[in-house]
C-alpha positions as CSV (number, residue, x, y, z in Angstrom):
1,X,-17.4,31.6,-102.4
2,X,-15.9,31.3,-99.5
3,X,-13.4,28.6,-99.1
4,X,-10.1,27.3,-98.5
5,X,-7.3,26.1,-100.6
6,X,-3.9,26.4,-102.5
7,X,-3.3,27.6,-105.4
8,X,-4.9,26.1,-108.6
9,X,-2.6,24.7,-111.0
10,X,-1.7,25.9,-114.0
11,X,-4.0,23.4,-116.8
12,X,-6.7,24.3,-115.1
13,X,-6.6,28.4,-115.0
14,X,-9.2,30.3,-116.3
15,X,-9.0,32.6,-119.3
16,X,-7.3,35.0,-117.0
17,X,-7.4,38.5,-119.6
18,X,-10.9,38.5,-119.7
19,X,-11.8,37.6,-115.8
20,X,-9.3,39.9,-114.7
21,X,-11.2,43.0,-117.0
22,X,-14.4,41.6,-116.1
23,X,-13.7,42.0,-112.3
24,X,-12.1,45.8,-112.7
25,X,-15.5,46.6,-114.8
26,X,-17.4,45.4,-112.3
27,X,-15.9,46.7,-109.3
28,X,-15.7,50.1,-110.8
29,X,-19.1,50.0,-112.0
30,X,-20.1,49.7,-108.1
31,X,-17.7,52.1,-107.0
32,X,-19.6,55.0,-108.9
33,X,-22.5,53.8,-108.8
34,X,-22.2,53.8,-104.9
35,X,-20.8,56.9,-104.8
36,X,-23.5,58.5,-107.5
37,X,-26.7,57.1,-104.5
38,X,-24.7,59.1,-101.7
39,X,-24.1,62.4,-103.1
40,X,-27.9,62.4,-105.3
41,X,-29.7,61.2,-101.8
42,X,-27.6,63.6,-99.6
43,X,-28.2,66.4,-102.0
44,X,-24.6,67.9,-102.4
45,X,-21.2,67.0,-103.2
46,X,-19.3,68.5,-99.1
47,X,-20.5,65.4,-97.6
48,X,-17.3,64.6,-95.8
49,X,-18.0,61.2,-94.5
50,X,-19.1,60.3,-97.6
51,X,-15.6,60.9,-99.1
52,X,-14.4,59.1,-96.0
53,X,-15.7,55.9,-96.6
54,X,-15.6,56.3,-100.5
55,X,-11.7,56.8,-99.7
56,X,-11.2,54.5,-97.3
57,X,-12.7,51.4,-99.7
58,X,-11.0,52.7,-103.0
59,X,-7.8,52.3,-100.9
60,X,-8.2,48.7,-99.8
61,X,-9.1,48.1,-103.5
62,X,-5.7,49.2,-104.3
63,X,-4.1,47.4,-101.8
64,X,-6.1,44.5,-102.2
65,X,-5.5,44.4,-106.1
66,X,-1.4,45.1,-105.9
67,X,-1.5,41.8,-103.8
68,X,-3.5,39.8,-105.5
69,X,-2.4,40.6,-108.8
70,X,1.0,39.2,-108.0
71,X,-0.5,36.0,-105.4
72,X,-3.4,34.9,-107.3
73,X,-4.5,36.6,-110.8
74,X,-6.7,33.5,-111.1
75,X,-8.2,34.5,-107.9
76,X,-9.6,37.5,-109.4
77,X,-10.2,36.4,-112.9
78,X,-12.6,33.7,-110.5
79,X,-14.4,36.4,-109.5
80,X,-14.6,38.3,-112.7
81,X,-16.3,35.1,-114.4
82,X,-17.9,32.6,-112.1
83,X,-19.0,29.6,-114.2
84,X,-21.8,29.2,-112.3
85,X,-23.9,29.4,-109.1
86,X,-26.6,27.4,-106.9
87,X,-30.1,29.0,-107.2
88,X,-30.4,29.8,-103.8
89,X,-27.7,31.6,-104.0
90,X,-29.1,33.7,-106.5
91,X,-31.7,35.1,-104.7
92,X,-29.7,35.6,-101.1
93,X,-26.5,37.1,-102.7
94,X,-28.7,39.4,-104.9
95,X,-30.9,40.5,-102.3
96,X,-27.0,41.2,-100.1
97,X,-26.1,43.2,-102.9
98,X,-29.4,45.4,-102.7
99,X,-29.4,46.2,-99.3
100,X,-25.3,47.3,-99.0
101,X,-24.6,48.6,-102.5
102,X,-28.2,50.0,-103.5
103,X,-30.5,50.6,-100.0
104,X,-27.8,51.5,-97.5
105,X,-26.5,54.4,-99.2
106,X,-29.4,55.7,-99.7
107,X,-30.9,55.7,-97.1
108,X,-28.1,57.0,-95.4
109,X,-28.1,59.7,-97.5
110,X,-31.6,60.2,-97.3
111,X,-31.3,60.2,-93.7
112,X,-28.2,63.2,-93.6
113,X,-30.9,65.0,-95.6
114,X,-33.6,65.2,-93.9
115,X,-32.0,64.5,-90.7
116,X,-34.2,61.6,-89.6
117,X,-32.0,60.6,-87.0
118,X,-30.0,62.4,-84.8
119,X,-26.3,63.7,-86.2
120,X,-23.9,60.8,-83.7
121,X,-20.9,62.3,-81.9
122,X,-18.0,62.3,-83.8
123,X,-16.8,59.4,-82.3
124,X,-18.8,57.3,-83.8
125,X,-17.9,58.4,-87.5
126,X,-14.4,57.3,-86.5
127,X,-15.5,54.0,-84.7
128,X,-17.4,53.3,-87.5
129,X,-14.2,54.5,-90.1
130,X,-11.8,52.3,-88.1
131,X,-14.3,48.9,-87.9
132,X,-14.4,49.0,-91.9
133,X,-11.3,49.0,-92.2
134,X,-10.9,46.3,-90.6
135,X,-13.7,44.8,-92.2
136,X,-12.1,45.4,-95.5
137,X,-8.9,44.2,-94.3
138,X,-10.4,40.8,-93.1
139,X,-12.4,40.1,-96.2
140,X,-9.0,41.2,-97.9
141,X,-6.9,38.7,-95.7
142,X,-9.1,35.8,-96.5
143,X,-9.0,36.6,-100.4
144,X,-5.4,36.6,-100.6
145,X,-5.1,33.1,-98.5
146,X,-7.8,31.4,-100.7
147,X,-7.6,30.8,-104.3
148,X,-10.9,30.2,-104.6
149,X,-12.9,32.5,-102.7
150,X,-15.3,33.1,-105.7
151,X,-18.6,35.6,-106.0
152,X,-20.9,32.6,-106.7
153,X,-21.5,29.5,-104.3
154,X,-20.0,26.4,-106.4
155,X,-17.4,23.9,-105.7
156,X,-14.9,25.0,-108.3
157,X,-13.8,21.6,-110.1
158,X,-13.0,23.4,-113.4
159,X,-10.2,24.8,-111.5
160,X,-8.8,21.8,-109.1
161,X,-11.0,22.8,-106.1
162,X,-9.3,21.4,-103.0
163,X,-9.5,22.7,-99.0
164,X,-7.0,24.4,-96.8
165,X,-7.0,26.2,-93.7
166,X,-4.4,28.7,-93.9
167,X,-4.5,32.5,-92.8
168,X,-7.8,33.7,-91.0
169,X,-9.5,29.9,-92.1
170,X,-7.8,29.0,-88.9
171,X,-10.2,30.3,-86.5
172,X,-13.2,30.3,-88.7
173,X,-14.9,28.8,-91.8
174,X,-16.1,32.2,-93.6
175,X,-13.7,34.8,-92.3
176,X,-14.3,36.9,-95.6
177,X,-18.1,37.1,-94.3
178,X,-17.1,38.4,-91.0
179,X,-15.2,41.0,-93.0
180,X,-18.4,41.6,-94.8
181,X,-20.6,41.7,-92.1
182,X,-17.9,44.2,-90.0
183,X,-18.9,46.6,-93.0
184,X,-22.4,46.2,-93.1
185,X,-22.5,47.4,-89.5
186,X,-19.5,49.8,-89.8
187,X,-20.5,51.9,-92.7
188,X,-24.0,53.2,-90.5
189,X,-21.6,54.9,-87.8
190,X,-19.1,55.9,-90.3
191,X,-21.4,57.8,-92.6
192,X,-23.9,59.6,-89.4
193,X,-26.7,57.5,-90.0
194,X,-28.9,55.2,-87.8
195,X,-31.4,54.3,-90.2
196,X,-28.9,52.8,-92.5
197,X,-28.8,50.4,-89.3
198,X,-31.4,48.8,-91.2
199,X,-30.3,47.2,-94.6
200,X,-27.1,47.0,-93.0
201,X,-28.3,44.6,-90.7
202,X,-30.3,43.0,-93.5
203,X,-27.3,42.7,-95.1
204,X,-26.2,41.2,-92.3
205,X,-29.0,38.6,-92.1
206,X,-28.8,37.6,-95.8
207,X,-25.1,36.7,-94.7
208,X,-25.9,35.0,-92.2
209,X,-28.4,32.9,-94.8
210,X,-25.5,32.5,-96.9
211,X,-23.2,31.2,-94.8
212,X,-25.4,28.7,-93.4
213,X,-26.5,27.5,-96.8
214,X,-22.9,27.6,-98.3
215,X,-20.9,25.5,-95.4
216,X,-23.8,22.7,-96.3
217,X,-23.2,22.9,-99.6
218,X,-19.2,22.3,-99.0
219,X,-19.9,19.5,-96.4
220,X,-22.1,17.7,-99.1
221,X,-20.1,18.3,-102.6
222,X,-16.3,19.3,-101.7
223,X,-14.0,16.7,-100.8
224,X,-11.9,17.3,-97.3
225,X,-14.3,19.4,-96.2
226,X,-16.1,17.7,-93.3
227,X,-12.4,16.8,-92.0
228,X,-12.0,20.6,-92.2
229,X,-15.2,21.1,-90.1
230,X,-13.9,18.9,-87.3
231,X,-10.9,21.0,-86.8
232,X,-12.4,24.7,-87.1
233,X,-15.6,23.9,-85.5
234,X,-17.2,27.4,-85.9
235,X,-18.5,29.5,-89.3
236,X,-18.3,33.4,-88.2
237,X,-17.8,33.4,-84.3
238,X,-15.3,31.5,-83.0
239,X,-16.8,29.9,-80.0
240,X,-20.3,30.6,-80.5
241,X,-21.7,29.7,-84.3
C-alpha cells in the first residue's frame, strides 16, 4: 500500500522473523520464476537483454534490501505478511501481477522467438534499461521514506498507521506506482519487444485502477489524509492527475 508515514513504534511491530523470510521467499520465488518464462518462451539461455534486465532488478533488490534492512525491517516484514486486503483489491492487484510477472515475459519472449515484431535499434534496449532503473529506483525511494507502503490495500492500524509526506510523497500521492508503471513501460524496449507493449500497458491500466481506488480508500478510513490531499493535490502526475 502506498502511503505515507513515520516509523511505526515499537509495541506495535509485527513478528518481524517470519515477515522478513516470508518477503525473501517470495521475492525470490518471482525472481526465478520470471526468469524461468524468459528463457523457456525465447527458447535459449544467450538472450542478452534478458540477463540485462534480470541483472539490473536483482541489483536494486540488493540495494533496496541493505537499506531497508537497516531503515525499516518492519517495512519489509509488512510486506512479507499483510494482515489483510480490500476485495477489490484482490482482483486488480492479482490481475497487475499477471500481466508484468506472468504475460509480459512471455510474450516478450515469444515475440524474440518468432520475431513478431521487428528487432528496435539498440537504442531503445538502453532507453528502455536506463527508464527501469529509474523505475526501480523510484519505487525504491518511496519504500524506504514510508513505513507502511504495504503489498495489500488496508490502513495499517495494527501497526500505528499515521500520514507523512516526506521523500518523493512531496510531489505526488503514489510515487511507488509511478515507479511501477516506469517498469511496466520500460521493460518492453529493454527486452526488444513491442508486443510486450501490451500487458505492460495493462499493467499499466490496472495501476491506474488501483490508484484511483486506493487514494479513496485513504481519504475515507485514514486519519490526516484529506489534509495531505490538499497539500499534494495530484496521485501520479504532478500537474495533471
Amino acid at each position: 500500500m502506498d502511503t505515507k508515514s513515520e516509523t511505526p513504534p515499537t509495541e506495535n511491530r509485527p513478528n518481524l522473523a517470519a515477515g522478513i523470510l516470508m518477503r525473501i521467499g517470495t521475492v525470490a520465488i518471482f525472481f526465478v520464476l520470471i526468469a524461468v518464462i524468459l528463457f523457456l518462451s525465447v527458447g535459449r539461455l544467450n538472450w542478452t537483454w534478458a540477463w540485462v534486465y534480470l541483472g539490473i532488478c536483482l541489483v536494486s533488490l540488493i540495494i533496496n534490501a541493505s537499506i531497508m534492512f537497516r531503515t525499516s525491517p518492519e517495512t519489509i516484514a509488512e510486506r512479507g505478511r499483510p494482515q489483510e486486503t480490500k476485495d477489490w483489491d484482490k482482483v486488480v492487484g492479482g490481475l497487475w501481477a499477471l500481466a508484468i510477472y506472468f504475460a509480459l515475459p512471455l510474450v516478450a519472449g515469444l515475440d524474440v522467438r518468432f520475431g513478431w515484431a521487428r528487432e528496435p535499434n539498440i537504442a531503445w534496449h538502453v532507453a528502455g534499461a536506463v527508464a527501469l532503473a529509474v523505475g526501480l529506483g523510484l519505487s525504491a525511494w518511496a519504500m524506504i521514506a514510508n513505513a507502511y507502503f504495504s503489498t495489500a490495500v488496508r490502513i495499517q492500524s495494527d501497526r500505528g498507521h499515521t500520514v507523512c509526506s516526506s521523500g518523493p510523497y512531496r510531489f505526488v500521492r503514489h510515487p511507488g506506482y509511478v515507479g511501477f508503471i516506469l517498469q511496466s513501460l520500460s521493460v518492453p524496449f529493454l527486452l526488444g519487444s513491442l508486443w510486450a507493449l501490451v500487458p505492460g500497458l495493462t499493467a499499466v491500466a490496472l495501476m491506474g485502477i488501483r490508484t484511483s481506488l486506493e487514494d479513496r480508500t485513504l481519504q475515507a478510513e485514514l486519519p490526516g489524509y484529506q489534509d495531505y490531499v490538499l497539500e499534494v493535490r495530484h496521485r501520479l502526475i504532478p500537474g495533471i492527475w
